[in-house]
N, C-alpha and C positions, 0 to 999 in steps of 0.2 A: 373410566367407567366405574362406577361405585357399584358398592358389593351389591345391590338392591338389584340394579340390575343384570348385573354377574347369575344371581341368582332366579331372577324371572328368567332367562337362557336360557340354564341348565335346566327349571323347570319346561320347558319347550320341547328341549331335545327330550327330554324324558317320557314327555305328552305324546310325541314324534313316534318314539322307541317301544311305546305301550300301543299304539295306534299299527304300528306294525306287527305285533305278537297275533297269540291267538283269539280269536275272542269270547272267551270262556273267563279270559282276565279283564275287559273292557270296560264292566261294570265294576269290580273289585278297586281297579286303577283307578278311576274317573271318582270312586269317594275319594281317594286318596289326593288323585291330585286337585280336588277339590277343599281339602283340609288343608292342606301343602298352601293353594294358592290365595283363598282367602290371608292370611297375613303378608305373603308376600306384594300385595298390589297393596296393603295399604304401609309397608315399609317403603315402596317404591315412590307411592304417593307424598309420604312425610319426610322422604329424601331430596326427591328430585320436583316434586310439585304435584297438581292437580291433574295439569295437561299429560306428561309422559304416565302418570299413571291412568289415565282412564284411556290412554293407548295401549296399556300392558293389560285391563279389563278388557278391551275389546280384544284384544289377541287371545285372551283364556277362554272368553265366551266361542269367540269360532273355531277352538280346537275342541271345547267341551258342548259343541253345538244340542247333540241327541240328550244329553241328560240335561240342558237346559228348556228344551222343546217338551219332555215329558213333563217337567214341571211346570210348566206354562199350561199344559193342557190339563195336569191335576189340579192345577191352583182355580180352572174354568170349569172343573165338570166335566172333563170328557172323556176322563178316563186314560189318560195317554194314547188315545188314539190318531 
């Protein structure tokens, strides 16, 4: 297993780990693992290919589901509603 994806894991468990706290940190984590993960799908990507990486995007997207939905709905107008 190459470090690329050693490293999208530990980002998981972490996504996992912060999902479980309180949620007062939910929003603070989610920039974070948002910072975090943008380079890591595109190391994953330039490691291992196009396909396992746009496996590791869709696994971020459905862990980072609600702060992808907001911005879907500010990027429409609607206010994150």
């Amino acid at each position: 297993m190459t470090g690329s994806l050693i490293s999208a894991c530990l980002w998981a468990l972490v996504a996992t780990a912060v999902a479980l706290g309180p949620r007062r940190f939910h929003w603070p984590a989610a920039w974070a693992l948002i910072a975090a993960g943008v380079p890591i799908v595109g190391w994953v990507t330039y490691q291992n290919g196009p396909i396992l990486g746009l496996l590791v995007l869709a696994g971020g997207l459905s862990v980072l589901r609600w702060p992808l939905k907001y911005l879907l709905a500010s990027l429409r107008g609607e206010g994150g509603k």
